[in-house]
C-alpha positions in Angstrom: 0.0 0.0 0.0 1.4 3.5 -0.8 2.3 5.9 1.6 0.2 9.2 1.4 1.0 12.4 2.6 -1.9 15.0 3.0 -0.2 18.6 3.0 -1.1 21.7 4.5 -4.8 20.7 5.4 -6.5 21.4 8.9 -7.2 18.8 11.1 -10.3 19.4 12.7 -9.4 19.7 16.2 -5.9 20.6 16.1 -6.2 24.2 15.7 -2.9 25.1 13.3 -2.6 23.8 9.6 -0.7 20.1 9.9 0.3 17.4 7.5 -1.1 13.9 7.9 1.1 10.9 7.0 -1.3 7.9 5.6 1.0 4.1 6.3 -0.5 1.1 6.1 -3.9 1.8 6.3 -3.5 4.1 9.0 -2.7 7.8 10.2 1.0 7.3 11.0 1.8 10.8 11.8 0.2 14.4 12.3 2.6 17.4 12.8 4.4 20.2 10.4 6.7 19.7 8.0 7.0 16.2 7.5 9.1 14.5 5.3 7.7 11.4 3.4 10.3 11.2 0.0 8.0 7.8 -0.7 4.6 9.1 -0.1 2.0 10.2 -3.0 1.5 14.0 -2.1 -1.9 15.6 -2.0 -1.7 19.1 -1.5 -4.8 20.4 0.6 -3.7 23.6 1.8 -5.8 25.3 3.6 -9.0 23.0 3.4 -10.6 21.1 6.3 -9.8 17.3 7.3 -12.5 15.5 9.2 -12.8 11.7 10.0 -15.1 9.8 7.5 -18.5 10.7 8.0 -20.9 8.0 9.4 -24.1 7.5 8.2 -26.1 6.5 11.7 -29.4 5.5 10.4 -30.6 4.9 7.2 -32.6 2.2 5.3 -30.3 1.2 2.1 -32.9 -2.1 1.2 -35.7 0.5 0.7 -34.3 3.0 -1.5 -35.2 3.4 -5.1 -32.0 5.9 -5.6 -29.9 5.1 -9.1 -33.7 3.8 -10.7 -36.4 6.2 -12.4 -38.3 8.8 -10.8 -41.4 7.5 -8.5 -43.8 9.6 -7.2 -44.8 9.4 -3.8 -48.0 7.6 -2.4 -48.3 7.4 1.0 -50.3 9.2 3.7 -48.9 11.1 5.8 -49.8 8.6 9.0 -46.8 5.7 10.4 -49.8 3.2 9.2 -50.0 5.2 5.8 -46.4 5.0 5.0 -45.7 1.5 6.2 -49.2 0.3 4.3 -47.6 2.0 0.9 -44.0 0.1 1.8 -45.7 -3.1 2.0 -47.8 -2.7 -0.9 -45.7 -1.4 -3.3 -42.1 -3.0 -3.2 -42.6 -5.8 -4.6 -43.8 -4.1 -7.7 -40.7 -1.9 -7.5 -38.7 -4.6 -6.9 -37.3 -3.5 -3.4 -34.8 -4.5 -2.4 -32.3 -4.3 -5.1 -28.4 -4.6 -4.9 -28.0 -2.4 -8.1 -29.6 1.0 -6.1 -28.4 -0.4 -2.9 -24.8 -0.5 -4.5 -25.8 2.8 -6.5 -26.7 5.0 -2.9 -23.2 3.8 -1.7 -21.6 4.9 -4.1 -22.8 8.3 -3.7 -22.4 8.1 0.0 -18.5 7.1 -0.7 -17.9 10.2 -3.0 -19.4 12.4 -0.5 -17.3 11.5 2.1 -19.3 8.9 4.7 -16.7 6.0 5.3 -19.2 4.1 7.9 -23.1 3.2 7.8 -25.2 1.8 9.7 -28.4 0.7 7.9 -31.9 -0.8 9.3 -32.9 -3.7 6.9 -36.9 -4.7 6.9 -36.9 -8.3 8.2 -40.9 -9.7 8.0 -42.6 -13.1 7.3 -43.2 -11.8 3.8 -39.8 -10.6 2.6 -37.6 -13.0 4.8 -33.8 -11.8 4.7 -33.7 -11.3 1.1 -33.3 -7.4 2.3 -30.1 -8.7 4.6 -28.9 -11.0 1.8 -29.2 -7.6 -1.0 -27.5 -5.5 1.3 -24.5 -7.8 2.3 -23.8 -8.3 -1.5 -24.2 -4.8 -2.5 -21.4 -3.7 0.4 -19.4 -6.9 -0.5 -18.9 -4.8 -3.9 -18.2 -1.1 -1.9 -15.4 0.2 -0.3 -17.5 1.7 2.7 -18.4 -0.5 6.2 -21.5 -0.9 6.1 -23.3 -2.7 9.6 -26.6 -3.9 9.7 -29.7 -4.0 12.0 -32.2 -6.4 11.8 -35.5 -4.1 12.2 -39.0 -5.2 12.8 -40.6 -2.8 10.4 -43.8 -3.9 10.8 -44.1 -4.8 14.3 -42.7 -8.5 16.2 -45.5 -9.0 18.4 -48.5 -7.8 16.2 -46.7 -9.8 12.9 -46.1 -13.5 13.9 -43.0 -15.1 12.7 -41.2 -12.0 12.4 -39.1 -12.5 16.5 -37.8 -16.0 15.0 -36.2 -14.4 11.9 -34.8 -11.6 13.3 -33.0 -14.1 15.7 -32.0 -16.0 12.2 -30.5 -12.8 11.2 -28.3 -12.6 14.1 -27.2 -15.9 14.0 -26.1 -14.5 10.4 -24.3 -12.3 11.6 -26.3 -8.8 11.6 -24.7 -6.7 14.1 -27.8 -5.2 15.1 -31.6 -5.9 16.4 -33.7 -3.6 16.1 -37.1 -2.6 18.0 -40.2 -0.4 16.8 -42.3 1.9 18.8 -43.0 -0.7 21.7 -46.4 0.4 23.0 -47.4 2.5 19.8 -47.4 -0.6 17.0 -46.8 -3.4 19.2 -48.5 -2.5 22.1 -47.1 -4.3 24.9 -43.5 -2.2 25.6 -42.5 -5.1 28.4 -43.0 -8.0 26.1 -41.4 -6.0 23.3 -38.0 -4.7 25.1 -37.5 -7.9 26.9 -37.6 -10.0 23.4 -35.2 -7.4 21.8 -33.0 -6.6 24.5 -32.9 -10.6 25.4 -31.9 -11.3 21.5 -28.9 -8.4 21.8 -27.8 -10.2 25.2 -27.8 -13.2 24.0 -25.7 -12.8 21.0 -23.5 -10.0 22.1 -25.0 -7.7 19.2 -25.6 -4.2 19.5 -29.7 -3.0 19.6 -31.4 0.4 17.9 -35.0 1.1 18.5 -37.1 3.5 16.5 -39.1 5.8 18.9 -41.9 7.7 17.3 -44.0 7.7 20.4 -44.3 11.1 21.7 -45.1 13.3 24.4 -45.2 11.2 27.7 -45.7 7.9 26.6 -42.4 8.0 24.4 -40.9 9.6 27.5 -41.8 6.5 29.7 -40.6 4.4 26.8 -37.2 6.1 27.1 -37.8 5.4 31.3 -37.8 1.4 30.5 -35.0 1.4 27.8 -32.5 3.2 30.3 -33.2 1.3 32.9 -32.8 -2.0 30.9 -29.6 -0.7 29.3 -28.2 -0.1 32.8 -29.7 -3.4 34.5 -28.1 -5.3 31.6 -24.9 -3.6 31.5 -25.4 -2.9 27.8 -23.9 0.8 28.1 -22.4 1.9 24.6 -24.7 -1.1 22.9 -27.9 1.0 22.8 -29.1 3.5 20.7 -32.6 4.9 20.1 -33.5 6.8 17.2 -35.8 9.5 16.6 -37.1 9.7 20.2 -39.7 12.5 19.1 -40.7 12.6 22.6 -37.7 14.4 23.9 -38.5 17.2 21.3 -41.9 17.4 23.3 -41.5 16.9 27.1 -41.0 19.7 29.8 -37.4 20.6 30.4 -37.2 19.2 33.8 -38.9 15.6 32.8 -35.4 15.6 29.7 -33.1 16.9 32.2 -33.8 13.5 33.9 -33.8 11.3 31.0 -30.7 13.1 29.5 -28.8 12.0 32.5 -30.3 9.0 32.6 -29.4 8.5 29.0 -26.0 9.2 29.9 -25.4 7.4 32.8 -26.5 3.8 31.4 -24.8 4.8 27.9 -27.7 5.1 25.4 -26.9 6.7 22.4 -29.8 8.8 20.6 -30.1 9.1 16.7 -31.4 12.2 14.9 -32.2 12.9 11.2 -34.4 16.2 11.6 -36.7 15.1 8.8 -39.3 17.1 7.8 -41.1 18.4 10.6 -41.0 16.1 13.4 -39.5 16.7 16.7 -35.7 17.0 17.4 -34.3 16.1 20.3 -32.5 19.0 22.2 -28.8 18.5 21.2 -27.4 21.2 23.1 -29.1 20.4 26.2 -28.5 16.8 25.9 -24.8 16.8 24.9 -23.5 19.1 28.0 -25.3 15.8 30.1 -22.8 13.3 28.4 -25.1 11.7 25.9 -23.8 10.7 23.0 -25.3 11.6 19.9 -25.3 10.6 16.1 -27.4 11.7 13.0 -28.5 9.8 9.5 -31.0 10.3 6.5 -33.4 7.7 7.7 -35.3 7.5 4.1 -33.1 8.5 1.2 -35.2 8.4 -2.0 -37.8 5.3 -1.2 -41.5 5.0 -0.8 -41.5 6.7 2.6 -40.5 9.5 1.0 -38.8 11.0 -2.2 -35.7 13.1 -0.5 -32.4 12.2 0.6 -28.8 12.6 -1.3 -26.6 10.5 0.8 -24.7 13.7 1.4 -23.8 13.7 5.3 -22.3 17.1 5.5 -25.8 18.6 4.3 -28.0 16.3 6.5 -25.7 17.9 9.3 -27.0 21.1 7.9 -30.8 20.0 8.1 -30.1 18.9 12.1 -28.0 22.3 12.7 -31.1 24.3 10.8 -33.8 22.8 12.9 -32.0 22.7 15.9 -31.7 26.6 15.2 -28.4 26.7 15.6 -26.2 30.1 14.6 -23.3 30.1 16.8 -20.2 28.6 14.9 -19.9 26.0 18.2 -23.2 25.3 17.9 -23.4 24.5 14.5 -20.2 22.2 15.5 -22.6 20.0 17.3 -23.9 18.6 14.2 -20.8 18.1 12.7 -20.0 16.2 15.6 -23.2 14.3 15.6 -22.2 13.2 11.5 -18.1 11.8 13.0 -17.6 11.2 16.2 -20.9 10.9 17.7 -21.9 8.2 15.1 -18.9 6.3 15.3 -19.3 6.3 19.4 -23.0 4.8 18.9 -21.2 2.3 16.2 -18.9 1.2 18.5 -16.4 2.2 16.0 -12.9 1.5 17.5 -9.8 3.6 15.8 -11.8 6.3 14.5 -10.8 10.4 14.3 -7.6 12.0 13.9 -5.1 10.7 16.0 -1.8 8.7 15.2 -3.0 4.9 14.9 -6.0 5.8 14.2 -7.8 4.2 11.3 -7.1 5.9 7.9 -10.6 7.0 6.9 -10.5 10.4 6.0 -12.4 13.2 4.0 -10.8 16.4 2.9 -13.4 19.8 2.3 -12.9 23.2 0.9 -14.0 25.0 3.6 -12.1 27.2 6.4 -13.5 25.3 9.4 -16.5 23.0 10.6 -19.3 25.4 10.7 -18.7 26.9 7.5 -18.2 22.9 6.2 -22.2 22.0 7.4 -23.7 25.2 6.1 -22.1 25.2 2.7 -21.4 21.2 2.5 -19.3 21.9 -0.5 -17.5 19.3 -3.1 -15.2 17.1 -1.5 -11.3 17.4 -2.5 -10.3 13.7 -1.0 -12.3 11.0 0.4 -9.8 7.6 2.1 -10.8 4.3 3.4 -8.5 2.6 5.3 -5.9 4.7 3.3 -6.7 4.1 0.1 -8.0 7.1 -2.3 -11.1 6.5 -3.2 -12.4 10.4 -4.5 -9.8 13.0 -5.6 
C-alpha cells in the first residue's frame, strides 16, 4: 500500500494547519513539515480534514436511488407510509443490490466512510433485504453494519421474532425494536424480546421511537433502565425519540442523564417536521449523539442525497443553531458521535488511528455544514477512493 502524505490541510481539532502521514492503512503521523520522499503528495492547503462521516441510520434495502423517478404515495400517517411500503415493493422490486450499491456509491464520493443501515426483516420478505444489502457492500469500499429491524411490528406480525433471531445468527450486528407500546402494544414484552436477543448474541440493539409526548418519555424510562440493569452501556441506541423534542425541560433533564449514565446513544435525522431532540441540552449531560438520513429516496418518501455534511445542515437548521460552536454539534453528531453509537474503534484523527478520511474546501467546521461543498479527498483505510 502507498504511503500518502496529505499537505497543508486542517485537522479538525488541532487548531494550526498540519500534514497527515497515511501508512499502512492508518494515520501514521500528524505534525508540520514532515518528510515522506516515498509518499503520494496531495496538496490540501488550507481546506478542512475530518474523520469519515458515518451515516447512523438509514434504510439502504428501501431506496429506489440510481432507478427512475417515483412519485410518492403514501399518507402522511406511520400506518399510511408502512401500508404504501408493503404494498408497493414488490412491484418496484425493493430490495435491489444495483440502487443499494448505486446509494453507496454516492455516500463514498461524499465523504461517509461508515453506515449503519436498518434492513426490513418480516414473514413476507424473509432476509432477502439482509442478503441484497451484504452483496451490494461486499462490492463497496465503505463498512457498512446492519440491524435487523422489525418494520412492521414483532409481536403484532407472527413469525417475524424468530427471523430476526435468524438474522443474528447470520451475523447482523444489530436488532432492532419499533415503537414498543405504539405498534406493538405491549412495551414489556417487546424490550424484553429485543434486549434478550442483543444479550444473548452480544450484538448491538437500535430502536425507532416515534412515540411522543409522555408515553415516548416513559418508553425512554424502560429502555435506560434495561440498558443499565443489563450492562449494555455503549450497545444502545434509540433513534428518533420525538418525545424528547416534546416533554418539559425538567422531565429531559432526567432522561438526559439518565441516557447518559447507562450509555444510550440517541439518533437524529431532523426530517421534515418532526421533533428533534435538544442537542445542546442533551450533549452538556454526556449523551452521546449521532445523526443519519433515515429514508433517502424510497416509498417513505422522495428526498435524501446520501450527502452527510448537508444532513448535518438540516439537524443544525432545525436545531436553530447560529453560533459557529453550535453548529459544531452537528458536525459532531455526523463523526464522532456516530462512530461512538457504532462502537467504532480507531476512528478520528489521531496517530493509529484508522485511515478513513475526508478532505473539504471549507475554512473550518461550521462553514463545512452550512455550505457542505465538493469534496477534495475521500480515504478508506488509506486508500483514495475520491480525488
Amino acid at each position: 500500500m502507498t504511503d500518502v502524505l496529505i499537505r497543508g490541510g486542517h485537522p479538525w481539532g488541532l487548531g494550526a494547519p498540519a500534514d497527515v502521514l497515511v501508512r499502512g492503512g492508518r494515520v501514521a503521523r500528524v505534525g508540520q513539515g514532515i518528510d515522506a520522499p516515498a509518499a503520494r503528495v496531495v496538496d490540501v492547503t488550507g481546506q478542512l480534514v475530518l474523520p469519515g462521516l458515518v451515516e447512523a441510520h438509514c434504510h439502504l434495502d428501501k431506496t429506489l436511488h440510481g432507478g427512475p423517478w417515483v412519485p410518492h404515495s403514501a399518507g402522511d400517517t406511520l400506518a399510511g407510509r408502512i401500508g404504501n411500503d408493503l404494498a408497493r415493493r414488490a412491484e418496484l422490486g425493493v430490495p435491489s443490490v444495483e440502487r443499494i450499491g448505486a446509494l453507496l456509491e454516492r455516500m463514498s464520493a461524499a465523504g461517509t466512510t461508515h453506515v449503519r443501515t436498518h434492513t426490513d426483516i418480516d414473514p413476507e420478505v424473509g432476509l432477502r433485504g439482509v442478503e441484497a444489502v451484504r452483496e451490494a457492500a461486499a462490492r463497496s469500499p465503505l463498512d457498512v453494519r446492519q440491524v435487523a429491524f422489525p418494520q412492521h411490528g414483532v409481536l403484532t406480525n407472527p413469525g417475524t421474532a424468530e427471523l430476526l433471531e435468524e438474522a443474528l445468527k447470520g451475523g447482523v450486528e444489530a436488532v432492532g425494536g419499533l415503537d414498543p407500546a405504539g405498534i406493538d402494544r405491549d412495551p414489556v414484552r417487546h424490550l424484553d424480546l429485543i434486549f434478550g436477543l442483543a444479550g444473548r448474541y452480544g450484538t448491538h440493539l437500535d430502536i425507532h421511537l416515534h412515540d411522543g409526548g409522555s408515553l415516548g418519555g416513559w418508553e425512554l424510562e424502560l429502555i435506560t433502565e434495561r440498558t443499565r440493569v443489563l450492562g449494555l452501556g455503549g450497545r444502545v441506541t434509540v433513534s428518533h425519540a420525538y418525545a424528547l423534542g416534546q416533554l418539559d425541560e425538567p422531565y429531559v433533564d432526567r432522561l438526559a442523564q439518565g441516557f447518559a449514565d447507562a450509555g444510550v446513544a440517541l439518533v437524529t435525522g431532523a426530517v421534515y417536521n418532526y421533533p428533534v431532540p435538544p442537542i445542546k441540552k442533551l450533549r452538556a449531560a454526556g449523551v452521546t449523539i449521532a445523526c443519519g438520513h433515515d429514508g433517502i429516496r424510497d416509498l417513505w418518501g422522495p428526498y435524501g442525497s446520501g450527502d452527510m455534511l448537508e444532513r448535518a445542515m438540516h439537524v443544525a437548521y432545525r436545531s436553530t443553531f447560529r453560533a459557529d460552536e453550535d453548529i459544531e454539534l452537528a458536525l459532531e453528531a455526523a463523526t464522532y458521535g456516530g462512530a461512538r453509537a457504532l462502537g467504532l474503534a480507531g476512528y478520528g484523527l489521531a496517530e493509529g488511528d484508522r485511515a478513513d478520511l475526508v478532505v473539504v474546501p471549507s475554512g473550518g467546521p461550521a462553514e463545512a455544514v452550512v455550505v457542505h461543498p465538493g469534496r477534495t479527498l475521500v480515504m478508506k483505510d488509506g486508500v483514495v477512493l475520491h480525488n
